[in-house]
N, CA, C and O atoms as CSV, one atom per row, in Angstrom:
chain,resi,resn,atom,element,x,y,z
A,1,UNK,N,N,130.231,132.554,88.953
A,1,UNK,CA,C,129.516,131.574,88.144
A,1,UNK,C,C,129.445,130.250,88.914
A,1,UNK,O,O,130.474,129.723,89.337
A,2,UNK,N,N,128.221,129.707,89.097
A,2,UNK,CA,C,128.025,128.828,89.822
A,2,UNK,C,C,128.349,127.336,88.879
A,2,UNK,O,O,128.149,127.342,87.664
A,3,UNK,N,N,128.795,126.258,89.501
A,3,UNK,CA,C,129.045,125.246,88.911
A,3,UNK,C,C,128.229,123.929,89.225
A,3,UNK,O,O,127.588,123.809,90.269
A,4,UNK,N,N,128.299,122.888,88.192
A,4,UNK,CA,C,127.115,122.183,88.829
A,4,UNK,C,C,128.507,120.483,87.633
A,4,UNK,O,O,128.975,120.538,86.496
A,5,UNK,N,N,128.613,119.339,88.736
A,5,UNK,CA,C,128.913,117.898,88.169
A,5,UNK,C,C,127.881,117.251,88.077
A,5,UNK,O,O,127.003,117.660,88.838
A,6,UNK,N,N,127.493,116.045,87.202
A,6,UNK,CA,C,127.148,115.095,87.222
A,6,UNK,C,C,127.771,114.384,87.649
A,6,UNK,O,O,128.895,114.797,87.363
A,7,UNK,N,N,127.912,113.243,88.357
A,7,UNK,CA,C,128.926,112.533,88.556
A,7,UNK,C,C,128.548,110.899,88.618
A,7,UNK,O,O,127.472,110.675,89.171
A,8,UNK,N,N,129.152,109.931,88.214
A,8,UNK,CA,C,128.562,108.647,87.906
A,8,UNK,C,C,129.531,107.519,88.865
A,8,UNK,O,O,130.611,107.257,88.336
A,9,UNK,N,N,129.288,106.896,90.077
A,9,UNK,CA,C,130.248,106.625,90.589
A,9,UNK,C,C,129.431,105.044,91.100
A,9,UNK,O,O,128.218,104.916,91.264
A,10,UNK,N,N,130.373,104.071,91.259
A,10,UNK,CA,C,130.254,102.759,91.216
A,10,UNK,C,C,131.244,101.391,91.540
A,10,UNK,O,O,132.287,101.161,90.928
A,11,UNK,N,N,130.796,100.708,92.417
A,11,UNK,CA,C,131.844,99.877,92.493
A,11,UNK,C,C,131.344,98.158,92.485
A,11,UNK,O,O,130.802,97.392,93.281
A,12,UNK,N,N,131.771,98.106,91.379
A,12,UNK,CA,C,131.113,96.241,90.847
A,12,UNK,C,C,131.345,95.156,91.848
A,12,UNK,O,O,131.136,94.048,91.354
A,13,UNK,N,N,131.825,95.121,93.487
A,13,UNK,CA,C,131.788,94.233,93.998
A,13,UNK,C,C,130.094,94.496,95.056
A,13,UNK,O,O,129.299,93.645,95.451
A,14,UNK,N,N,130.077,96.165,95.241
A,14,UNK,CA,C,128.923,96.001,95.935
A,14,UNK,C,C,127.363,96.144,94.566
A,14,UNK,O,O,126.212,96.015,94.981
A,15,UNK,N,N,127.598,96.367,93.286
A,15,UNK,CA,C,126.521,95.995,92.633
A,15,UNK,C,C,126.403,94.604,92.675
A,15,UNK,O,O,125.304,94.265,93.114
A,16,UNK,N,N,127.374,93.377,92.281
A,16,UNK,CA,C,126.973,92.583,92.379
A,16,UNK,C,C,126.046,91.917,93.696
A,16,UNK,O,O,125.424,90.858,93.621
A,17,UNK,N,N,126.107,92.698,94.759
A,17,UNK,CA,C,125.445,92.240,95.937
A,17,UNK,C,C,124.077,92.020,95.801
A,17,UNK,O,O,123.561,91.190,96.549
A,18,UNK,N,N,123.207,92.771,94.761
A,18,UNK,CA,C,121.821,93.190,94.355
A,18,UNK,C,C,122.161,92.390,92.877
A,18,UNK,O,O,121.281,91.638,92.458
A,19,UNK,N,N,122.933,92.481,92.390
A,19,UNK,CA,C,122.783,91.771,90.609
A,19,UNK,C,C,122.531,90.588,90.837
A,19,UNK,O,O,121.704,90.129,90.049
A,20,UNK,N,N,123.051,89.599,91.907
A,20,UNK,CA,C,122.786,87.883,91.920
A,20,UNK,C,C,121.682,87.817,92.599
A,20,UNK,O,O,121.263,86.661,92.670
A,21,UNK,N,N,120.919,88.736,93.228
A,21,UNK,CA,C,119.329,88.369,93.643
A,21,UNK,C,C,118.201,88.596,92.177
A,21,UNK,O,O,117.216,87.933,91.852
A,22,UNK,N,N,118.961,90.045,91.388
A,22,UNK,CA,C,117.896,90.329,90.716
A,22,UNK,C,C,118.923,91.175,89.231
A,22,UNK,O,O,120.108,91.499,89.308
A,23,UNK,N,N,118.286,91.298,88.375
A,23,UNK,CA,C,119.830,91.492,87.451
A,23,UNK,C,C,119.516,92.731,87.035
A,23,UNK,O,O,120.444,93.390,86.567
A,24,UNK,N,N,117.564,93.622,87.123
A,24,UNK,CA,C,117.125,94.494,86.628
A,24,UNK,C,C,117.908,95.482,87.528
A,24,UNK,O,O,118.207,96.596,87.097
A,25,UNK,N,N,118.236,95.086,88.751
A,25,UNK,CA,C,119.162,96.467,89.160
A,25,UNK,C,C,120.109,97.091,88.697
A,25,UNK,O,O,120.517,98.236,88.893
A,26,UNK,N,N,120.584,95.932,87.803
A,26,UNK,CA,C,121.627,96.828,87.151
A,26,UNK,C,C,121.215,98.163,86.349
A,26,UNK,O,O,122.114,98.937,86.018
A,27,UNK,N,N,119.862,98.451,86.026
A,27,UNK,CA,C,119.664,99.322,85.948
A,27,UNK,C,C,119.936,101.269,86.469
A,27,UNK,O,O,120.045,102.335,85.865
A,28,UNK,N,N,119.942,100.833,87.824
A,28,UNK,CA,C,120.065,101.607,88.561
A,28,UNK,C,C,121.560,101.514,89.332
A,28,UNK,O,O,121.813,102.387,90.162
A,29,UNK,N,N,122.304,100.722,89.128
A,29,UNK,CA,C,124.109,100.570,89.535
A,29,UNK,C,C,124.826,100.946,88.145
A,29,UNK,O,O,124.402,100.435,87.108
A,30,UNK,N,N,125.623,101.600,88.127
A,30,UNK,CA,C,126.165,102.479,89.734
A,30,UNK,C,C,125.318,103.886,89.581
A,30,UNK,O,O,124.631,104.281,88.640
A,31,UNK,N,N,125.505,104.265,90.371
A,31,UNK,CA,C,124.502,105.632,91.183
A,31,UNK,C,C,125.048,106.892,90.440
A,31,UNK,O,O,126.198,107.118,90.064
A,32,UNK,N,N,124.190,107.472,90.355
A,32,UNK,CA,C,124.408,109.101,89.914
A,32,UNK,C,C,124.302,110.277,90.691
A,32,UNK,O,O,123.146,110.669,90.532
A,33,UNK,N,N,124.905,111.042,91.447
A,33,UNK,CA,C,125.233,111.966,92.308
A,33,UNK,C,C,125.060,113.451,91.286
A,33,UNK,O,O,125.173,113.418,90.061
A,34,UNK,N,N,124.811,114.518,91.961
A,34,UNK,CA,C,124.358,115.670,91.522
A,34,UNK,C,C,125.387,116.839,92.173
A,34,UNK,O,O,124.760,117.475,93.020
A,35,UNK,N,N,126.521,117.227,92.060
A,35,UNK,CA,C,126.867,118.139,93.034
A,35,UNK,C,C,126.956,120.064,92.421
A,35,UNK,O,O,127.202,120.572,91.327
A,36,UNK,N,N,126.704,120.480,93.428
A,36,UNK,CA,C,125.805,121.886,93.191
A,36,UNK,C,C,126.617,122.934,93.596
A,36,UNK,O,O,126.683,123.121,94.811
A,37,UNK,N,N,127.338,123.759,92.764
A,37,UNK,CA,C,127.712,124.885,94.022
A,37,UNK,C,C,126.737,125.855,94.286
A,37,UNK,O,O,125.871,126.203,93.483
A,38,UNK,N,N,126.921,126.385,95.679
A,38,UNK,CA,C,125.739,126.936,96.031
A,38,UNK,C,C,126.498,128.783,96.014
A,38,UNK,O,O,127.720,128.921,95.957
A,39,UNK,N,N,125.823,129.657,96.056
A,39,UNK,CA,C,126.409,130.821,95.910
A,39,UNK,C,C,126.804,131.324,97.739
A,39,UNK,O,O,126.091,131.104,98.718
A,40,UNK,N,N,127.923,131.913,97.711
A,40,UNK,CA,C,128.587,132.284,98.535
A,40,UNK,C,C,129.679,130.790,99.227
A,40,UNK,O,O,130.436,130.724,100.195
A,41,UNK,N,N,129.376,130.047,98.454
A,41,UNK,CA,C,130.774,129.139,98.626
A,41,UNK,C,C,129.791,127.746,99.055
A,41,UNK,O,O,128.593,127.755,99.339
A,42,UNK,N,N,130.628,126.699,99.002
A,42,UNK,CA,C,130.075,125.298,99.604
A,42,UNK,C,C,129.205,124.819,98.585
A,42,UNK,O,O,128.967,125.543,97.617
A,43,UNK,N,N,128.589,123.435,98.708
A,43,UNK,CA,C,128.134,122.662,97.752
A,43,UNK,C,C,126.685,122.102,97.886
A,43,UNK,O,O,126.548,121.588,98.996
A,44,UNK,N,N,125.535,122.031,97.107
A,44,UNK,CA,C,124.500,120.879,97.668
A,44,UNK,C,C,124.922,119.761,96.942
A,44,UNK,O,O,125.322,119.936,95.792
A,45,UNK,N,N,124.893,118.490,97.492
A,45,UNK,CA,C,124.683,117.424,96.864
A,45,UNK,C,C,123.490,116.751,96.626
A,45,UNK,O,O,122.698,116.834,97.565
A,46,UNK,N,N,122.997,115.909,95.364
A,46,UNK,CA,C,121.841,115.443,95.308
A,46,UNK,C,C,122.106,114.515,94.750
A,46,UNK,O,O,123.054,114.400,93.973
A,47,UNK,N,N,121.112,113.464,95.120
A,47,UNK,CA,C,120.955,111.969,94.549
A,47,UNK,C,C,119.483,111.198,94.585
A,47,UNK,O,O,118.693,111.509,95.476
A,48,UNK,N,N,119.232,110.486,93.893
A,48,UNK,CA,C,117.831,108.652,94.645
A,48,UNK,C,C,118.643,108.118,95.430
A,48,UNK,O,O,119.835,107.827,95.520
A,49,UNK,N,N,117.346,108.042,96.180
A,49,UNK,CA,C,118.100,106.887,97.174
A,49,UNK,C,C,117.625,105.133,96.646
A,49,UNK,O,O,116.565,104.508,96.620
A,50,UNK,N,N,119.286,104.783,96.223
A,50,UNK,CA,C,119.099,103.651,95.783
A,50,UNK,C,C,117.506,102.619,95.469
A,50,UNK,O,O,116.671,102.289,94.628
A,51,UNK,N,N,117.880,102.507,96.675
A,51,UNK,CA,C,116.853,101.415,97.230
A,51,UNK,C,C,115.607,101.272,96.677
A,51,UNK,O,O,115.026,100.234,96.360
A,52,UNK,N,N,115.133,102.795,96.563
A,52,UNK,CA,C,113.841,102.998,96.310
A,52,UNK,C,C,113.576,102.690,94.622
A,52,UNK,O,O,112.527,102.370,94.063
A,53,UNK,N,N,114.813,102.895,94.101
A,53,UNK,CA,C,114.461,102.414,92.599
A,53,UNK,C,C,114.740,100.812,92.840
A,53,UNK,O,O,113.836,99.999,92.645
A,54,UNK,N,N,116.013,100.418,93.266
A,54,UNK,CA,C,115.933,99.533,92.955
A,54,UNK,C,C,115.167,98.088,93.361
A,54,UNK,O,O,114.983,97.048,92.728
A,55,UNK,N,N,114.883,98.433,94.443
A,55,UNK,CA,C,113.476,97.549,95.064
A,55,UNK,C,C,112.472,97.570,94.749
A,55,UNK,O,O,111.681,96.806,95.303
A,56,UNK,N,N,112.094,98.310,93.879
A,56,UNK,CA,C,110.576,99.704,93.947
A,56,UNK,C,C,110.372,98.849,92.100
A,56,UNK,O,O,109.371,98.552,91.449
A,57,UNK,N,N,111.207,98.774,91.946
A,57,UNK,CA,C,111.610,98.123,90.002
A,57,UNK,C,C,111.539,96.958,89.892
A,57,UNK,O,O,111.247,96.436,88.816
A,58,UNK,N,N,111.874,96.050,91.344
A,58,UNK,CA,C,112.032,94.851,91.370
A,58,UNK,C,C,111.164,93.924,90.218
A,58,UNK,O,O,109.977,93.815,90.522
A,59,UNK,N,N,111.499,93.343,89.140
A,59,UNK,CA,C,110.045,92.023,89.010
A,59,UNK,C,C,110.057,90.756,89.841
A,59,UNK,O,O,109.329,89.848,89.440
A,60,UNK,N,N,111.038,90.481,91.345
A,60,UNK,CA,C,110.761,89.500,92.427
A,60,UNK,C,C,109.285,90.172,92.891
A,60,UNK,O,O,109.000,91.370,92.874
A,61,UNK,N,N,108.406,89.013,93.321
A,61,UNK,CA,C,107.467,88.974,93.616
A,61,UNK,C,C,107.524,88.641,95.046
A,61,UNK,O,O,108.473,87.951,95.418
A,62,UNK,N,N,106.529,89.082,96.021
A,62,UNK,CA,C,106.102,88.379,97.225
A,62,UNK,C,C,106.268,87.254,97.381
A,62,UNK,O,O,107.251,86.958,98.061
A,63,UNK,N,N,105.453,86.187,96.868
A,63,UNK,CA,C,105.600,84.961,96.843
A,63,UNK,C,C,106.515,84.112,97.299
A,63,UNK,O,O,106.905,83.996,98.461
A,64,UNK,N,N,107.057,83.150,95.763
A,64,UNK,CA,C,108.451,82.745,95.758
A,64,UNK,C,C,109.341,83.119,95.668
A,64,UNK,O,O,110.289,82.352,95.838
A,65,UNK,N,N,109.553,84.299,95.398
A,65,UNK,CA,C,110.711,84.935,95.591
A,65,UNK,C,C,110.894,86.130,96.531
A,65,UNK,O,O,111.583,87.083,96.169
A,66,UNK,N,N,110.248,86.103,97.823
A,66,UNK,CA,C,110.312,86.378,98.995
A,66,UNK,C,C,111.512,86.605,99.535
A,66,UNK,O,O,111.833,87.689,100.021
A,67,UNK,N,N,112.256,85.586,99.484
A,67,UNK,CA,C,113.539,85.354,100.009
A,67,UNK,C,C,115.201,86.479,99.259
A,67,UNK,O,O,116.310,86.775,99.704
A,68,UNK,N,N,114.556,86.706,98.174
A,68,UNK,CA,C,115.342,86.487,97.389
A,68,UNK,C,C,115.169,88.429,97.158
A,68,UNK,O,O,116.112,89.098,96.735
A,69,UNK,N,N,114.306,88.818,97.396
A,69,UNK,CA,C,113.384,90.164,97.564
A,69,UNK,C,C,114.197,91.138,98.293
A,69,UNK,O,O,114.611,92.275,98.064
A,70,UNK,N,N,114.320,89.902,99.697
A,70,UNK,CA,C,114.730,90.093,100.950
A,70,UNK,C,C,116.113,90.755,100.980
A,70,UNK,O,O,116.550,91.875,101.244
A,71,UNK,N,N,116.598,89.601,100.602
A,71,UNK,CA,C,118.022,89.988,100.344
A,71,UNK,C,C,118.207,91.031,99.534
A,71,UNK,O,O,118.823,91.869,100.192
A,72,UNK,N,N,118.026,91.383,98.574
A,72,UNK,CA,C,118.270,92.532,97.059
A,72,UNK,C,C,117.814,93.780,98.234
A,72,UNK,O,O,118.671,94.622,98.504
A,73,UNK,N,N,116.715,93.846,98.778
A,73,UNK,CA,C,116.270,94.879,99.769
A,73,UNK,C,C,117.613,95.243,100.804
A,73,UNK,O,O,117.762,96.375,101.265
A,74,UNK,N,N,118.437,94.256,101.055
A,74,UNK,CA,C,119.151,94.366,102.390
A,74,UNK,C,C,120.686,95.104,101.874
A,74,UNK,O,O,121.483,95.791,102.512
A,75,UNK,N,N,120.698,94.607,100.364
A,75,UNK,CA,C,121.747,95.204,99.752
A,75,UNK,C,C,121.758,96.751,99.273
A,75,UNK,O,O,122.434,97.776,99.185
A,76,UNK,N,N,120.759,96.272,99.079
A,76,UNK,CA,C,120.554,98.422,98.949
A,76,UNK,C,C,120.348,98.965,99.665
A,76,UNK,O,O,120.455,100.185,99.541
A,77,UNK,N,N,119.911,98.371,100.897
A,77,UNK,CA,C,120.399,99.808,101.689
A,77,UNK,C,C,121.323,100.205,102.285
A,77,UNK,O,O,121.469,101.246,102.924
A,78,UNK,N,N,122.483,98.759,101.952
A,78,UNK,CA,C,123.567,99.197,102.263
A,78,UNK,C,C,124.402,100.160,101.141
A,78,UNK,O,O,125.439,100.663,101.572
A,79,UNK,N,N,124.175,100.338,100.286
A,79,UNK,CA,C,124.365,101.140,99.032
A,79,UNK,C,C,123.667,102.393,99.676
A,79,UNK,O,O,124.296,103.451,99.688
A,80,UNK,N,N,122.777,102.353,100.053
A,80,UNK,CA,C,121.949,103.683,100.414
A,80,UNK,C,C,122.946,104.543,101.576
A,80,UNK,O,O,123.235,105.740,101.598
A,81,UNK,N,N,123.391,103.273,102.645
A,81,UNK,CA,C,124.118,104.108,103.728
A,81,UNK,C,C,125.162,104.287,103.196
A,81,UNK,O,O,125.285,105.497,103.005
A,82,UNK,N,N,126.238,103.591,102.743
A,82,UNK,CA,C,127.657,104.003,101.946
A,82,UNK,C,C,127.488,105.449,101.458
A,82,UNK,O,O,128.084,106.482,101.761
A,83,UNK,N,N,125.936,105.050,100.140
A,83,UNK,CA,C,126.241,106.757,99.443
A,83,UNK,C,C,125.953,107.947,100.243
A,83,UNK,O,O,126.576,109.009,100.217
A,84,UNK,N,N,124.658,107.564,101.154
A,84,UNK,CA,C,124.903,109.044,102.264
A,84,UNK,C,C,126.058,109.250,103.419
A,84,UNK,O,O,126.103,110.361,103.945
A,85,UNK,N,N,126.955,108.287,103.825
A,85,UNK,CA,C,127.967,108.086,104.284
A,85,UNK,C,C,129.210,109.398,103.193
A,85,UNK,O,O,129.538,110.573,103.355
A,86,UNK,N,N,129.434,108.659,102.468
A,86,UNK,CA,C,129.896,109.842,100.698
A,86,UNK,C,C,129.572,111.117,100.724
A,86,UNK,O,O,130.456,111.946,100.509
A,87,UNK,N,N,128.065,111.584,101.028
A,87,UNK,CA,C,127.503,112.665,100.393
A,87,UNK,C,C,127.806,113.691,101.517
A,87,UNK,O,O,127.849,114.918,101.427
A,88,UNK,N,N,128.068,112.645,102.935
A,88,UNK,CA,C,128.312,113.723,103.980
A,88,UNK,C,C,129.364,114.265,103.856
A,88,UNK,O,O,129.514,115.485,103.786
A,89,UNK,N,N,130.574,113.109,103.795
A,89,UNK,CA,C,132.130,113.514,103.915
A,89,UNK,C,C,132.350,114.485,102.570
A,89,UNK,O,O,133.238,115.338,102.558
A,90,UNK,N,N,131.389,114.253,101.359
A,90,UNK,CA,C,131.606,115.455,100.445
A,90,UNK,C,C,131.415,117.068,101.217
A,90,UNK,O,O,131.572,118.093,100.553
């Protein structure tokens, strides 16, 4: 019988990295991971990659809040490398 987690995993010093540019990310912090057993042993893991929601959701605009875009962008993808960093060592 094959098994399957949800798993909900998160750590409030690197959400806040993206919450003080933009607060709608909190939407998408902390991350939800998918892990799969696969038949004849071993696991798939699945996830979003951060970023893409949470940049992709943004209401910062081009404009004036360019800067501010910038940054929220730079934080997720460090969220992005951490969690595939995670998904490998899983």
């Amino acid at each position: 019988r094959l098994q399957c987690r949800r798993i909900i995993l998160g750590n409030p010093l690197i959400a806040v990295t993206m919450l003080k540019h933009d607060m709608n990310a909190g939407l998408f912090v902390p991350v939800e991971v998918l892990v799969r057993g696969i038949e004849g042993g071993g696991c798939e893991v699945g996830y979003v990659v951060p970023s893409s929601l949470i940049v992709g959701s943004s209401k910062l605009d081009e404009g004036s809040d360019s800067n501010r875009k910038g940054e929220l962008k730079k934080a997720a993808e460090m969220l992005d490398r951490k969690l595939k960093a995670l998904c490998r060592w899983i």
